[in-house]
KEGUDREN-128067 format. One record per residue: residue in three letters; x, y, z of N, C-alpha, C in turn. Coordinates in steps of 0.02 Angstrom, whole numbers, plus 50000, padded with zeros to 5 digits. Last residue first. Layout:
<sites>
AlaXYZXYZXYZ
...
</sites>
This chain:
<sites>
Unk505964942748052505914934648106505284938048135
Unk506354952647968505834947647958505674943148004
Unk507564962347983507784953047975507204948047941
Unk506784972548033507214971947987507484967147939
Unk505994964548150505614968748096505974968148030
Unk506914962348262506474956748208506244960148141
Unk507464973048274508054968748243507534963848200
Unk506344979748331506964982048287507004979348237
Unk506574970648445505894971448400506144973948330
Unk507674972548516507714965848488507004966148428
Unk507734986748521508054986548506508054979848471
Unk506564987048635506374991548587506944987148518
Unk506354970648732506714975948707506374980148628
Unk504734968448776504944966848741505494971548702
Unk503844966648910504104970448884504574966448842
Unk503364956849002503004957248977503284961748909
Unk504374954349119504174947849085503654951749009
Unk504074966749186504584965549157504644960849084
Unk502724963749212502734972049182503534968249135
Unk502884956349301502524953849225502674959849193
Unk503594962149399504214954849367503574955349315
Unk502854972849440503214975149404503584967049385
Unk501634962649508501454966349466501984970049409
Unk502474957149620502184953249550502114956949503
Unk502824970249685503294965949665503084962149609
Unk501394972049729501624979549686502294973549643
Unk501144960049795500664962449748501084968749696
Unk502084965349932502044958849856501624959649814
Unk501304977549952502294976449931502244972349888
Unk500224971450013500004976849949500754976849895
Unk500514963350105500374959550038500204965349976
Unk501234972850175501724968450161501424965850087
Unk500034981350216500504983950170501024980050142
Unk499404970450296498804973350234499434975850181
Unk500054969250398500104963350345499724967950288
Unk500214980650448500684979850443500594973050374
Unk498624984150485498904989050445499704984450421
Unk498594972750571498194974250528498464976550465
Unk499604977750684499784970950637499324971750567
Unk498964989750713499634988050676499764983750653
Unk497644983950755497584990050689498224988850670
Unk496964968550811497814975550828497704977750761
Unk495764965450799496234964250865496634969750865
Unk494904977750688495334969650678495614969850752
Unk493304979450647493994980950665494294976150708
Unk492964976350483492764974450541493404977450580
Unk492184987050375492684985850389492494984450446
Unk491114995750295491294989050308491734982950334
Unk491485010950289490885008850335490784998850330
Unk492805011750240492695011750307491925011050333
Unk493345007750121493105003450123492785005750217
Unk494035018850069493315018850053493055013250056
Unk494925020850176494475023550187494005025750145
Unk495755005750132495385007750181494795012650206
Unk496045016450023495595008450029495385007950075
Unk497035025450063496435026050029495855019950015
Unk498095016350117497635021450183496935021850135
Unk498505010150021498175005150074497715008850111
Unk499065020649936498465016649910497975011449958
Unk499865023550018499275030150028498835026449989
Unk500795013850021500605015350083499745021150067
Unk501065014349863501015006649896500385010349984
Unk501785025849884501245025049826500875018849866
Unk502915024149946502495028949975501665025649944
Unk503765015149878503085013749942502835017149969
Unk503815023249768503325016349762503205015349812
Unk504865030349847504355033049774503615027949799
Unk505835023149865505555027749916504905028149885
Unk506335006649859505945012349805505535016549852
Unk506434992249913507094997949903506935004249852
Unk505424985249944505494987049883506134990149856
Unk505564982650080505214975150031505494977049943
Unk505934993150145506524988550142506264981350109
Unk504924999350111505205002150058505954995250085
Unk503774994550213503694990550130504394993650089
Unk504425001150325504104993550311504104987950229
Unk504135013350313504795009150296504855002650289
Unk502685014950292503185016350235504115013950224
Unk502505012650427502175007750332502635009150285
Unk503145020950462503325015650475503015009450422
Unk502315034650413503135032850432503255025950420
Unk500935030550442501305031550383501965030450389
Unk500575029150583500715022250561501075023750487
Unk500025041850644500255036250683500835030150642
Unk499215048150542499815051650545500335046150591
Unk498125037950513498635039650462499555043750475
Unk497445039350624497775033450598498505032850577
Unk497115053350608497895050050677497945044050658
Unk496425050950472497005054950505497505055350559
Unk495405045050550495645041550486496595047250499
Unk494985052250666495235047050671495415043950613
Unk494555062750574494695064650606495185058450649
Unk493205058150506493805060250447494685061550535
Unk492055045350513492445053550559493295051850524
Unk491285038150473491455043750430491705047350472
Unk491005027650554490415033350555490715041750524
Unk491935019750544491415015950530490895022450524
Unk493155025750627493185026150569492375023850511
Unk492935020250732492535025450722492695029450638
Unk493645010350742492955007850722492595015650735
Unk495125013750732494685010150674494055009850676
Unk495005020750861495045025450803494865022350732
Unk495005010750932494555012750954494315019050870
Unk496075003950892495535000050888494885003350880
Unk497155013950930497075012650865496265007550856
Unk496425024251076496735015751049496755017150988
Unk497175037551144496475034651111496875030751069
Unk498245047151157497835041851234497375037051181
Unk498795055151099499135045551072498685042351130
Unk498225063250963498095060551032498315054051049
Unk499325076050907499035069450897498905066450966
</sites>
């Protein structure tokens, strides 16, 4: 991995489909996205999921993408609000479920 060449420099060539700087992106910053969001989630699993859904957005969002001051901070808030977003998403998942066992109970009872 070429660590001479900027993350800035590797975002905006990201703009002309070079698969090649999406990849030292990727190999640069996964690790640490990934610990990043798993001490948001405490779920190895999910922030992996959380991290390869941000890289994949990114790179089908790469011929529109402005490139940002600092790719890490970039990359660092982009995965924090992807964390919260994944967090909302499972409290309605929760909020939304309805014990197997209390459904059951209505059915039987009639309530």
């Amino acid at each position: 991995m070429d660590l001479s060449i900027k993350d800035e420099i590797l975002f905006a060539q990201l703009r002309t489909d070079d698969s090649k700087a999406f990849e030292q992106l990727f190999k640069r910053h996964y690790k640490s996205l990934c610990r990043r969001v798993n001490s948001m989630l405490n779920d190895e699993e999910a922030s992996e999921d959380v991290v390869q859904q941000l890289f994949i957005k990114i790179w089908e969002s790469r011929g529109t993408l402005q490139t940002p001051d600092s790719v890490a901070a970039y990359l660092f808030t982009a995965a924090r609000n992807r964390a919260l977003n994944y967090i909302k998403s499972q409290a309605r998942k929760s909020t939304n479920e309805v014990p197997l066992n209390n459904f059951h109970d209505d059915i039987v009872t009639g309530k």
